[in-house]
C-alpha positions in Angstrom: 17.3 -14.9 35.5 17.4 -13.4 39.0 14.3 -12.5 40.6 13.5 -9.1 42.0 10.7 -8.7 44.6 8.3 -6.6 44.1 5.0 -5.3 45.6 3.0 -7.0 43.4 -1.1 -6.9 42.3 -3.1 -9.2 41.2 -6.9 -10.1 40.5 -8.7 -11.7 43.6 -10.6 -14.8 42.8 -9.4 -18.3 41.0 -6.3 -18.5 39.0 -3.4 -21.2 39.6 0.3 -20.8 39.4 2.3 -23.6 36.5 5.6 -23.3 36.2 7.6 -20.6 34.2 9.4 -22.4 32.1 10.5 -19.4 30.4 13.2 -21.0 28.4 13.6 -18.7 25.9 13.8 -15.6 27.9 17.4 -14.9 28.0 17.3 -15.3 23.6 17.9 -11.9 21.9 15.1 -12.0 19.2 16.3 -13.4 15.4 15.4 -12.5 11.9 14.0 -15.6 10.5 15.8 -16.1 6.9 12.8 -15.8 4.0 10.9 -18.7 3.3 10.7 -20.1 -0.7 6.9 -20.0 -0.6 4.7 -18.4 1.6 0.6 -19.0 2.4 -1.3 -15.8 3.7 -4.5 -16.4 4.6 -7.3 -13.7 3.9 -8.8 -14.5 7.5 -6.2 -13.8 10.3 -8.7 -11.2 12.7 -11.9 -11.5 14.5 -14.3 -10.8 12.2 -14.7 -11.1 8.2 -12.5 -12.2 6.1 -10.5 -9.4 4.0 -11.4 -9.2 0.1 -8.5 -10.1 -2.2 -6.8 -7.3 -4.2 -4.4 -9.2 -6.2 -4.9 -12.3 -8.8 -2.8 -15.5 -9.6 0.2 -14.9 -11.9 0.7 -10.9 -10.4 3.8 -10.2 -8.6 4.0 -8.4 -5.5 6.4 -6.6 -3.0 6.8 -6.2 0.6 4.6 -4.4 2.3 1.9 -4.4 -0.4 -1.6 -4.3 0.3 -3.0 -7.4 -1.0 -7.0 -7.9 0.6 -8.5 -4.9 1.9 -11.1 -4.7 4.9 -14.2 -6.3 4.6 -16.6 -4.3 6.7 -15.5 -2.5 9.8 -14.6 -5.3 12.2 -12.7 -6.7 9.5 -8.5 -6.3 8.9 -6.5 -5.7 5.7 -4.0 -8.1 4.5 -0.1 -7.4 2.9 2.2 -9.1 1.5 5.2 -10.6 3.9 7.4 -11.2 0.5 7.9 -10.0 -2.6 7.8 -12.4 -5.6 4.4 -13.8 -7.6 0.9 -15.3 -6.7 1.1 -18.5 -7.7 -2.2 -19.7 -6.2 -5.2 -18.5 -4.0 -6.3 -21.6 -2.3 -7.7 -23.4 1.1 -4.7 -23.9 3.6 -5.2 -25.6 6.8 -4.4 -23.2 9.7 -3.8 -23.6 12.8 -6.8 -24.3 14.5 -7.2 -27.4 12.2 -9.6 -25.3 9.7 -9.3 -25.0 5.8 -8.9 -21.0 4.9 -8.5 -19.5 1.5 -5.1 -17.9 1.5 -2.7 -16.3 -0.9 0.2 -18.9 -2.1 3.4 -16.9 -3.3 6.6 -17.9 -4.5 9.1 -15.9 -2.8 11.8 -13.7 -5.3 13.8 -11.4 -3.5 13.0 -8.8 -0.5 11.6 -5.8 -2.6 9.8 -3.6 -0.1 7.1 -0.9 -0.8 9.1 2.3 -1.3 6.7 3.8 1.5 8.2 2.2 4.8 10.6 3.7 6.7 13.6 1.1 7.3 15.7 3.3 9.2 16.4 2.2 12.5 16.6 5.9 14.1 13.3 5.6 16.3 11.1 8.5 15.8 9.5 10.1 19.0 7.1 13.0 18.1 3.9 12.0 16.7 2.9 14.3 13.9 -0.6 12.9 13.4 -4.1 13.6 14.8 -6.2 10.9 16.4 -8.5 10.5 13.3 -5.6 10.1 11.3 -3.7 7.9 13.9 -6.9 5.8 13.5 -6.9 6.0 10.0 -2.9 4.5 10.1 -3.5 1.4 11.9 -6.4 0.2 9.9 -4.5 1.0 6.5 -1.6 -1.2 8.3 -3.7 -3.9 9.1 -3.1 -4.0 12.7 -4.7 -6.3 14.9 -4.8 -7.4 18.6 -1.0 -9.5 19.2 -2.2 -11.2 22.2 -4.0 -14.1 20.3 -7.3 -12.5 20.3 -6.7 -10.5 16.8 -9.4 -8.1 17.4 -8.6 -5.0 14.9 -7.1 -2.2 16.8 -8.8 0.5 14.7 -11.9 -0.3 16.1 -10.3 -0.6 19.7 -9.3 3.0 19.7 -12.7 4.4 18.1 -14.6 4.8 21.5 -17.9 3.7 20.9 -20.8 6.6 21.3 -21.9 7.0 24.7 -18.6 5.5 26.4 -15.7 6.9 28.1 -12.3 5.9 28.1 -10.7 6.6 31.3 -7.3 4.8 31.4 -5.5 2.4 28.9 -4.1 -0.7 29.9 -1.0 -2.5 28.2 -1.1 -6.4 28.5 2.4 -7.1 29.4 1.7 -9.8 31.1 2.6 -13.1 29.1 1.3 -15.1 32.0 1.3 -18.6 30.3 3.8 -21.2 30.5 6.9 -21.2 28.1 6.1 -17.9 25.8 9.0 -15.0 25.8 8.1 -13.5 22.7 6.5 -9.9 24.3 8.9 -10.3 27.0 12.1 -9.7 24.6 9.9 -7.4 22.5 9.9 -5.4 26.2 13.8 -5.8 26.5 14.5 -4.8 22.9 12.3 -2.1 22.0 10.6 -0.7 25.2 10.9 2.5 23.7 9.0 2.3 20.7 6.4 0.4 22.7 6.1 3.6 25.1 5.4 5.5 22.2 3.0 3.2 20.6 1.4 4.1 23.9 1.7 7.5 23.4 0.0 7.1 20.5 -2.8 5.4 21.5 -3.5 7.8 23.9 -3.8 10.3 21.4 -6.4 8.7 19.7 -8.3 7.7 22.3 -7.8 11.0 23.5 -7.0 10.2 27.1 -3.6 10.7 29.5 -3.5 7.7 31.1 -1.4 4.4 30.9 -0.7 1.1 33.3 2.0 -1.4 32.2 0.7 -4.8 33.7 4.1 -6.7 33.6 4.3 -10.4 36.0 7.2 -9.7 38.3 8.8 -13.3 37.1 10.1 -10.3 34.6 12.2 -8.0 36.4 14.7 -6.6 34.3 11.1 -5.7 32.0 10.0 -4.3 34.6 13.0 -1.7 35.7 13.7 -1.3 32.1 10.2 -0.1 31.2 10.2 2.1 34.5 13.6 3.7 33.4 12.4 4.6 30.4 8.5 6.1 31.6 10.7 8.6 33.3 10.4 10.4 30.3 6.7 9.5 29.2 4.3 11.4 31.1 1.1 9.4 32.4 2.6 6.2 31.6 3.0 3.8 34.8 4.4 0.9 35.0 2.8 -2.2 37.6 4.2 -5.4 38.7 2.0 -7.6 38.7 1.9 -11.1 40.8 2.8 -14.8 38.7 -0.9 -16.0 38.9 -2.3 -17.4 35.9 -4.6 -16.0 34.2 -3.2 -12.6 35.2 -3.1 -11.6 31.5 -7.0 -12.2 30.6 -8.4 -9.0 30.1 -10.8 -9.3 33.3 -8.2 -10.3 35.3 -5.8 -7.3 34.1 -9.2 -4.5 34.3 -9.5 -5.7 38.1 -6.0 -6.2 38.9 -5.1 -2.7 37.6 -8.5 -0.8 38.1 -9.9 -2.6 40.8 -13.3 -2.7 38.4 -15.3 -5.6 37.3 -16.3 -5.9 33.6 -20.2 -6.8 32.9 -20.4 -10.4 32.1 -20.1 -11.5 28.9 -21.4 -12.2 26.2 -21.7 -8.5 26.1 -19.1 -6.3 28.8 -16.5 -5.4 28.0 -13.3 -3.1 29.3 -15.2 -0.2 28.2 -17.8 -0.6 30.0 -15.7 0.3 33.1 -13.5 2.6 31.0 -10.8 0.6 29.7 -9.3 0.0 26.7 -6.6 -2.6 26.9 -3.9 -3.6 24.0 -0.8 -5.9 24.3 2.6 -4.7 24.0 3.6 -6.1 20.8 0.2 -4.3 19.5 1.8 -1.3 20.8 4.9 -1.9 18.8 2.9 -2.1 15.8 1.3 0.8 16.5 4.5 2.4 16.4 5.8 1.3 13.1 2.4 1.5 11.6 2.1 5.1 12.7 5.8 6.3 13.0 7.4 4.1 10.0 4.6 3.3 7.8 4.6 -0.1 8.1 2.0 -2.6 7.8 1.9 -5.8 10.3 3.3 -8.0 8.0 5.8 -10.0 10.3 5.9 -10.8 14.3 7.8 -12.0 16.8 7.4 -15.8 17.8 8.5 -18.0 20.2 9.5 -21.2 19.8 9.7 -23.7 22.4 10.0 -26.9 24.6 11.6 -28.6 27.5 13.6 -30.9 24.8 13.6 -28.8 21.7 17.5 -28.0 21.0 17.4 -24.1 20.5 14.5 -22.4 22.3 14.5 -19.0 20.7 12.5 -16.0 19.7 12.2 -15.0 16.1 10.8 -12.0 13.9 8.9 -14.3 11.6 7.1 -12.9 8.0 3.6 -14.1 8.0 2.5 -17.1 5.9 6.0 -18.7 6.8 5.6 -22.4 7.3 6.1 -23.5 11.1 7.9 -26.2 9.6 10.8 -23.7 9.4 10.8 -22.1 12.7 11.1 -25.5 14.4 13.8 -26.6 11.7 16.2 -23.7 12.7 15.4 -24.5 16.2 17.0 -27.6 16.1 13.9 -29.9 14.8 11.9 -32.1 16.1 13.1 -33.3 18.8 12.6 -37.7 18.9 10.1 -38.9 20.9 7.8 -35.5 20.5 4.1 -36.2 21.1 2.7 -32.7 20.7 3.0 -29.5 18.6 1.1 -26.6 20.3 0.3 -22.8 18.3 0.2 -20.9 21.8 0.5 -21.6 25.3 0.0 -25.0 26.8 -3.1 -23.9 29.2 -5.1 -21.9 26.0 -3.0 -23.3 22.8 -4.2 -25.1 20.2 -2.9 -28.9 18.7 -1.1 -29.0 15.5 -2.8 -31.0 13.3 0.3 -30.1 10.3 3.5 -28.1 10.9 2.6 -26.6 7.3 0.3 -24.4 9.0 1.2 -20.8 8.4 2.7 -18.3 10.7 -0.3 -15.8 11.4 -1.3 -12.5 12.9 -2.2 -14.3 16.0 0.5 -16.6 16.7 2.7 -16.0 19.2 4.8 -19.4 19.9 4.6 -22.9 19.2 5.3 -25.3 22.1 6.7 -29.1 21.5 5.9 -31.8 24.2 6.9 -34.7 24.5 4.9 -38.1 24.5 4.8 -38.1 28.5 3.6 -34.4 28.3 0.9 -35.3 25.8 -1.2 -38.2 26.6 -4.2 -37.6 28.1 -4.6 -39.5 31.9 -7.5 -41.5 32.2 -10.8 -39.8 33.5 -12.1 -40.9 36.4 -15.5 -40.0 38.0 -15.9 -36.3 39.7 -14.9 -36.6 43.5 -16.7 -33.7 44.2 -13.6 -32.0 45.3 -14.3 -28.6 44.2 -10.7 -27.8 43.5 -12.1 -26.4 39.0 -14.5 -24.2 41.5 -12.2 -22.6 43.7 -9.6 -22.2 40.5 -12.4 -21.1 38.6 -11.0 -17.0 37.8 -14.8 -16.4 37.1 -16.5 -17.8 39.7 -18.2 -20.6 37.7 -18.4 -24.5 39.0 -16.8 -26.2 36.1 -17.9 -29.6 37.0 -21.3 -28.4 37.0 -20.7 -27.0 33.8 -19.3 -29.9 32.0 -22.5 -32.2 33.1 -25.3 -29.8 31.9 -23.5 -30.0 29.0 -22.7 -33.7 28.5 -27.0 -34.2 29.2 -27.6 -32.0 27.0 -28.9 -29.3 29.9 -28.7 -26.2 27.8 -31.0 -23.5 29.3 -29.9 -24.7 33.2 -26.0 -24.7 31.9 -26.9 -21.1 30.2 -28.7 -20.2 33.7 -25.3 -21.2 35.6 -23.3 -18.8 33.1 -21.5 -20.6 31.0 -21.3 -18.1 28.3 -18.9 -16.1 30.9 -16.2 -19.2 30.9 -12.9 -17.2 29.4 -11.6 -20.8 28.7 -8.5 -20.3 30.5 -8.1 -24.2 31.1 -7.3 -23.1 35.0 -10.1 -25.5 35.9 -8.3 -28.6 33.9 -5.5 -27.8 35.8 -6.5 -28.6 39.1 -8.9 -31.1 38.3 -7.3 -34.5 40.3 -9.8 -36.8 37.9 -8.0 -36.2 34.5 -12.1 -34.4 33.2 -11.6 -33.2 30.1 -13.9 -29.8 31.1 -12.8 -27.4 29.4 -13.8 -29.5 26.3 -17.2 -29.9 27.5 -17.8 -26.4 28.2 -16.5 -24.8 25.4 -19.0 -27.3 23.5 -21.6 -26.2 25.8 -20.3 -22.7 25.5 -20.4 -22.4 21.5 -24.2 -23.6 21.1 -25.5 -21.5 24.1 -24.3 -18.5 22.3 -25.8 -19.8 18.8 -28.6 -20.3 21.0 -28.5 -17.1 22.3 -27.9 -15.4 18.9 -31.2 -17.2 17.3 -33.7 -16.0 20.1 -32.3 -12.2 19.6 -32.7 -12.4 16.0 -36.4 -13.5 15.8 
């Protein structure tokens, strides 16, 4: 792909720059052929788990809402496939857990009679913000970015905030992934409009594009096409990982710091930011009536024979992405759900396609053994990576002894986990381990004091 300069942004402190290896780019985006069974699992969102609707032995169709909300920062769930429940049951995900999902056995492609299949895309937007609100939580519609917050709750500015300016993720700054980049290529325009519509319900007239300028013709495409979308702009952004955290994206775009976590967030300074393929949901949610009930996935890997992007129902097994890619490839060491900096190891490729998962990345063995650790050499090279300003090393020996209020003093509760600080590290330190160990009880920690 030929590269265009542009004048890029970026955020100021830390990051590193990995290589592209955006193999997939130039791969127009597939239908994935229907699975026999799929597993669904009731938990694919940041917060609690939906409430099942449907029993074993019912059958269901396409599009069907199957477990409903559980609370407010919860997300409903709807059948990928029509055909019968065979079994609700623990399946393994991918982050190695055991979550109660819905097991159906797949008989035909009968879809609710409610979505609009047409492909005509459908520009004015008919609804108010309430019920644009109302829309994507009936649809189920969660954060497509990998943090699966639920979007409903997103555009419901919280009382005594002000949303000044949506921002779009477009980013897709780690290594290998092309999944929102084709989703860009191929349906920019019902992206812009899922804009549009969030802007109506957060009832704002503002919208920035972050896009990395390693994407040009996303870039030019997305500008042509603002030309008719008042208030939306579109940014190039510089190839500087982690330009797509949400920090990174607030100050590269807004030139504003978010409070540190556990407890800023975008708000805070105004924002509100969503991925593009969030926005595309948005727009069939809103303009077609359809639930998130499949995604676009890459799939991916320096010897894998087809690297390709597919439109995948949830619940599908990975199994079957990577089979119609070509299989495993011999000699592979390593199966990652996401990125190689922030992914997560396969423990089974009969994990399920989820909400969240937006490629799966195969290494080889000599990508996937770990290099020996050797003792810190005081280098400094995790600090001056560090996005957040944080000394890593420091970090990962408070932890290791057990130091918990000094490593809670040195903020590790504001570590974003980006892995930047592996990356540089010339001693093999595994500190991203340590930390996010250190990390997790801090915030239980944390979490006890505020409840006594």
């Amino acid at each position: 792909m030929n590269q265009k300069k542009f004048k890029s942004q970026t955020f100021p402190q830390g990051g590193v720059h990995s290589a592209d290896l955006k193999l997939s780019a130039d791969q127009p985006i597939q239908p994935l052929g229907l699975p026999q069974t799929v597993a669904i699992p009731l938990s694919q969102h940041i917060g609690k788990p939906a409430a099942a609707l449907v029993a074993v032995g019912e059958s269901v169709k396409v599009g069907q809402l199957i477990a409903k909300a559980d609370g407010f920062i919860s997300a409903n769930i709807h059948s990928s496939v029509s055909g019968k429940v065979i079994k609700i049951e623990d399946v393994m995900d991918q982050t190695g857990y055991k979550k109660k999902a819905f097991v159906i056995q797949v008989e035909g492609d009968e879809w609710t009679a409610t979505i609009d299949r047409s492909p005509e895309i459908k520009r004015g937007i008919a609804f108010s913000a309430d019920e644009i609100r109302a829309k994507v939580m009936q649809a189920g519609i969660v954060g497509l970015g990998g943090a699966t917050f639920p979007s409903h709750v997103k555009l419901a500015v919280p009382e005594g905030k002000t949303a000044k300016c949506l921002l779009i993720n477009g980013v897709e700054c780690e290594p290998f992934l092309t999944s929102d980049h084709r989703l860009m290529l191929e349906h920019g325009e019902q992206i812009l409009i899922g804009v549009q519509i969030a802007l109506k319900a957060l009832g704002i007239e503002r919208a920035m594009v972050g896009i990395e300028d390693n994407k040009p013709d996303a870039i030019e495409h997305l500008k042509d096409l603002t030309k008719n979308y008042k208030g939306i702009e579109i940014h190039p952004l510089k190839v500087w990982y982690p330009q797509g955290g949400e920090r990174q994206l607030v100050k590269a775009l807004m030139n504003k710091e978010i409070p540190p976590p556990p407890k800023g967030l975008p708000i805070d300074v105004g924002a509100i930011v969503l991925n593009v393929a969030t926005c595309f949901a948005i727009y069939e949610a809103v303009q077609k009536n359809k639930p998130l009930f499949e995604r676009v996935v890459t799939v991916t890997g320096s010897n894998l024979k087809k690297p390709s992007n597919f439109l995948v129902r949830i619940g599908t097994p990975i199994q079957q992405l990577i089979d119609v890619s070509g299989g495993i490839p011999e000699g592979t060491g390593k199966i990652l759900s996401g990125g190689p900096m922030m992914g997560k190891t396969l423990l089974t490729t009969d994990s399920p396609v989820t909400k969240g998962t937006g490629g799966i990345v195969l290494f080889d063995e000599t990508q996937s053994h770990r290099k020996e650790m050797l003792d810190c050499i005081r280098c400094a090279k995790c600090v001056s990576v560090c996005p957040l300003g944080l000394e890593p090393y420091l970090l990962m020996a408070m932890t290791d002894k057990n130091m918990l209020d000094r490593a809670e003093e040195e903020r590790i509760t504001n570590c974003c986990e980006c892995a930047c600080c592996v990356f540089a590290c010339p001693a093999n330190r595994p500190l991203l381990d340590y930390i996010r160990y250190g990390k997790t009880t801090v915030l239980q920690r944390m979490r006890s004091r505020q409840q006594k």
